[in-house]
N, C-alpha and C positions, 0 to 999 in steps of 0.2 A: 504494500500500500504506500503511497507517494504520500508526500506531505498534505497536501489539499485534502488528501482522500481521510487522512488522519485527521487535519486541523476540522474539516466537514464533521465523522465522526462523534470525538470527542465533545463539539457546540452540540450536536442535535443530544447525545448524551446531558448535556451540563442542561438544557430544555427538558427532558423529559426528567431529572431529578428534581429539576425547581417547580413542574408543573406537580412532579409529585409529591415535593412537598409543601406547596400549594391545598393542596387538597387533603393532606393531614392535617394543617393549620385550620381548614376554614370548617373542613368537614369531617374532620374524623377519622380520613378514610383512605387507606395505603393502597394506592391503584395496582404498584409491585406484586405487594403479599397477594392482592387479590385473583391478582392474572396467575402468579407462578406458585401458589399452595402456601401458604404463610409467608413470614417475614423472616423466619429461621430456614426457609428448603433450597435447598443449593442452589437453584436457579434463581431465586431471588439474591440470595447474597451475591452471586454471579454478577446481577444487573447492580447489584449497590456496590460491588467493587468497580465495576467499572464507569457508574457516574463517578465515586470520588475520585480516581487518576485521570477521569475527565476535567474535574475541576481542577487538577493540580496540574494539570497541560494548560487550561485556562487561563491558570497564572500568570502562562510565560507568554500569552498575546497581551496581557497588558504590559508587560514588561517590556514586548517586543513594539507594539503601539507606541508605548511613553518614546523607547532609543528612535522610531523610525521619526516622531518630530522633533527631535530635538535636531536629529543631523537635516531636516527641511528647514528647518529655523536657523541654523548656523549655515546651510550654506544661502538663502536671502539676500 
């Protein structure tokens, strides 16, 4: 998988962990657990490991957003 295909990934991941907890927040209700047989069944922790090292690649696009203006701004 190419960067894109990764950087793609990991967003639609980082979306589906905030919409789902979105919905434990307002309602209650673990979309995860519901789809893959609790909150403890392999395929769910499966999906909850892979939103959180979705978010921890997330990190590095604001990091890499912050470096990409600063070198627009210095060179202006």
């Amino acid at each position: 998988m190419d960067v894109n295909g990764l950087t793609w990934l990991a967003q639609l991941l980082v979306i589906i962990g905030a919409l789902n907890w979105g919905l434990i927040g307002f309602f209650g209700f673990d979309l995860v657990a519901a789809l893959f047989g609790g909150q403890t069944s392999f395929l769910s922790r499966v999906v909850y490991s892979l939103v959180g090292i979705s978010g921890l690649i997330a990190i590095t696009f604001l990091v890499r957003d912050r470096d990409n203006r600063r070198e627009r701004e210095r060179v202006r």
